[in-house]
Backbone as a ProteinNet text record, in pm:
[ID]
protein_1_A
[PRIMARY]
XXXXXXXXXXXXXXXXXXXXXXXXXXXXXXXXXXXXXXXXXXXXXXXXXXXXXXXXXXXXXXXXXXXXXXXXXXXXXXXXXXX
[TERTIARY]
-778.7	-693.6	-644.8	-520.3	-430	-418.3	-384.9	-343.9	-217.4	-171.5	-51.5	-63.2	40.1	21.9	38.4	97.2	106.9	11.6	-25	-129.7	-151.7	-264.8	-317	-314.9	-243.6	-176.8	-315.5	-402.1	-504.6	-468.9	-337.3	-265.7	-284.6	-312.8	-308.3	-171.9	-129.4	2.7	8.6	119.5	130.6	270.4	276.5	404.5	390.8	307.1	322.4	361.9	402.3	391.7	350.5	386.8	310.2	296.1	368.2	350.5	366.1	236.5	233.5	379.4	358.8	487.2	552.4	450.9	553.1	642.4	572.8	636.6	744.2	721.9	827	949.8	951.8	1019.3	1095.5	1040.2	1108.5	1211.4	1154.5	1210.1	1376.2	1349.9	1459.9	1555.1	1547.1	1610.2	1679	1616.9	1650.7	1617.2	1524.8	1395.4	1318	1292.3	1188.1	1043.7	941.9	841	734.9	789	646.7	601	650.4	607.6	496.1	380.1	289.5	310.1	271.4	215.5	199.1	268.8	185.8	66.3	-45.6	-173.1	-190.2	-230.6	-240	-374	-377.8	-434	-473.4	-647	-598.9	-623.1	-598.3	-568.2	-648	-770.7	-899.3	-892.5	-845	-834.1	-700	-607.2	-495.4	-509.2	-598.9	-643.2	-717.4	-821.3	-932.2	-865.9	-762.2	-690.8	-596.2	-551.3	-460.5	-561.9	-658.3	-812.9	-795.6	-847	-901	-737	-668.7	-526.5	-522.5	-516.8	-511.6	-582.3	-727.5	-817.6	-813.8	-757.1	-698.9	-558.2	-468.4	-373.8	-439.9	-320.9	-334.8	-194.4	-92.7	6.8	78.9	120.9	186.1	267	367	500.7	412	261.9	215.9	116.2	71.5	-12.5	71.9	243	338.5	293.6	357.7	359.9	231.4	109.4	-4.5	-61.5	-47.9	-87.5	47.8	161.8	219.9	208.5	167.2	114.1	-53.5	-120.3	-220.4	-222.9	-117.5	-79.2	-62.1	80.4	77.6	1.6	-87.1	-204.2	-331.8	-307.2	-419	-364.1	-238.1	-105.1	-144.6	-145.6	-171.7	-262.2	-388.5	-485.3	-537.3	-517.3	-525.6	-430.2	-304.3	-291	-333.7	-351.2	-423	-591.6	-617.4	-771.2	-741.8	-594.6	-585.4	-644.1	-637	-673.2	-524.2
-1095.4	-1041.5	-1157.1	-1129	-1283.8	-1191.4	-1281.8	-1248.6	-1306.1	-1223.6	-1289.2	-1413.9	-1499.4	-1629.7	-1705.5	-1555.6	-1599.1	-1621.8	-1723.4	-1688.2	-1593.8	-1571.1	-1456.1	-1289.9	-1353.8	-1141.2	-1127.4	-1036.7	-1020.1	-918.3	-880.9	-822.1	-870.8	-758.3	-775.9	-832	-933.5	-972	-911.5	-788.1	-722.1	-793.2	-732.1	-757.2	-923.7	-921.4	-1064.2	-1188.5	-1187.1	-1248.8	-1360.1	-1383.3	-1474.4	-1398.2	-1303.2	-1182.7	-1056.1	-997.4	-902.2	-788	-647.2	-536.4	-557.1	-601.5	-564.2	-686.1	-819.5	-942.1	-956.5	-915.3	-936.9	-834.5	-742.8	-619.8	-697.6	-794.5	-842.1	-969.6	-1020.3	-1142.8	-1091.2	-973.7	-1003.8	-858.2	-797.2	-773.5	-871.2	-992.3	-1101.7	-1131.7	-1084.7	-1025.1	-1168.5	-1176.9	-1314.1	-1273.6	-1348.8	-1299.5	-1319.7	-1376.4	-1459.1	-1370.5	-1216.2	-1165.5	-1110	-1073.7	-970.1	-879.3	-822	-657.4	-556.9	-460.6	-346.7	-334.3	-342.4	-264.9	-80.7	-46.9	146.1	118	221.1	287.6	405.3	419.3	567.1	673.4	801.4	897.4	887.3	877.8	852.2	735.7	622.2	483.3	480.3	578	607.1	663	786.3	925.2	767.2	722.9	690.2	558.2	506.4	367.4	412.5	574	607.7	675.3	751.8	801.5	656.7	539.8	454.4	364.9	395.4	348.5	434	569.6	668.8	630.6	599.4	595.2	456.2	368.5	225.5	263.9	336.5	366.4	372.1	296.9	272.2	307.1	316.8	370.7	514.4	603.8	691.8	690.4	574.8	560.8	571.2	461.6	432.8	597.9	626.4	783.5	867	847	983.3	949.2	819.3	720.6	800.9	712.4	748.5	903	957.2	1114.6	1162.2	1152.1	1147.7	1064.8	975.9	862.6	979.4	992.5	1053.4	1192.9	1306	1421.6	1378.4	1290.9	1274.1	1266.6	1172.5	1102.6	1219.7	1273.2	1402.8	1532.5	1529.4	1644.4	1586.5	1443.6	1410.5	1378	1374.3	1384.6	1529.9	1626.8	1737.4	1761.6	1758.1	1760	1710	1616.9	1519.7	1580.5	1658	1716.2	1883.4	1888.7	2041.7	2176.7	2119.8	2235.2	2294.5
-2291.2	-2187	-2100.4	-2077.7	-2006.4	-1859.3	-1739.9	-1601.1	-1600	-1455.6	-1451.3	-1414.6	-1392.5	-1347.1	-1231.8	-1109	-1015.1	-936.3	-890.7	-794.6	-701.1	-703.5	-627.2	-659.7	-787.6	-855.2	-972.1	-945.1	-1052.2	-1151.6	-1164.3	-1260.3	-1388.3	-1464.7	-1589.5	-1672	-1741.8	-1804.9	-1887.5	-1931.2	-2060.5	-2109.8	-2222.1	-2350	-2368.7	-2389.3	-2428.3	-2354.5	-2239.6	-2142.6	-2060.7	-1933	-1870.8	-1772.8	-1699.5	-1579.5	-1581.7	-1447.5	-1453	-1496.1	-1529.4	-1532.8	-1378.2	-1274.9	-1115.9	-1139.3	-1177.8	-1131.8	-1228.5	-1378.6	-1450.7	-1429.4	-1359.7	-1298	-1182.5	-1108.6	-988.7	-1083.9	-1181.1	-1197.5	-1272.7	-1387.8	-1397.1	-1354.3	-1205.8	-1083.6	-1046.2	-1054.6	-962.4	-854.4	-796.4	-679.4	-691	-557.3	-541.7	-600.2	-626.7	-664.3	-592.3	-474	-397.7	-276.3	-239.5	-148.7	-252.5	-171.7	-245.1	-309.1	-408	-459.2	-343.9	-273.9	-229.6	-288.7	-217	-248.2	-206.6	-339	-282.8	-207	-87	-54.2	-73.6	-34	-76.7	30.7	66.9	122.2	220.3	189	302.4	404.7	303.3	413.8	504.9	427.9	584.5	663	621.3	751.3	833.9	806.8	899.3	978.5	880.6	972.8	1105.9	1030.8	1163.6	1268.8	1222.6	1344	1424.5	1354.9	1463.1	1499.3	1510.6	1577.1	1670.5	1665.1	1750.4	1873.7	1868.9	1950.7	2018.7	1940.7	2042.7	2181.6	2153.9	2195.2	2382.9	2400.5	2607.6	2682.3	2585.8	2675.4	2599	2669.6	2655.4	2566.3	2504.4	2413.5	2278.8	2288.6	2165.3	2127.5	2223.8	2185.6	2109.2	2127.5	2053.4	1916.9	1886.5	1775.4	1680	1735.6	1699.2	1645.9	1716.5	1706.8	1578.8	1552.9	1473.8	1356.7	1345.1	1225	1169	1266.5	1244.8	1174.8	1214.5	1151.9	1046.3	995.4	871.1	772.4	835.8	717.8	682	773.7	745.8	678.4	666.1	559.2	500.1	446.7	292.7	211.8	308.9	261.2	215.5	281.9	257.2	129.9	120.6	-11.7	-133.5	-106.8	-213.1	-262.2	-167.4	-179.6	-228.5	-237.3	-269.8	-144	-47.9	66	148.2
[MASK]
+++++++++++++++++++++++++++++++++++++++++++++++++++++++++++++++++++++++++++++++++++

């Protein structure tokens, strides 16, 4: 099994290759290749990143923000759990 070759991408290199499916997807887009991979998250680590954002919040503009970042993440966790 080969990796890609960019540094830092622990992507697997398919088709014969030298890079990962994302990086060879950017290269011939014509897409730079040197920003990161999105990493997934998953459903649980957004509910609990937006819980503890919520609970940092000190002014009024950032509590709307927050409490709305927070609904979301808990709609989709709940979907994701089928409830």
């Amino acid at each position: 099994m080969s990796y890609c070759i960019l540094p830092d991408c622990l992507n697997e290199a398919r088709s014969g290759g030298d890079y990962c499916d994302a990086h060879r997807k950017r290269l011939q887009r014509g897409q730079p290749v040197a920003p990161p991979l999105r990493v997934a998250r998953s459903a649980w680590t957004v509910l609990t990143d937006a819980a503890l954002a919520y609970s940092d919040v000190d002014d009024e503009q950032g509590y709307g923000r927050a409490a709305d970042r927070l609904r979301k993440a808990a709609e989709s966790y709940a979907r994701r759990r089928g409830k």
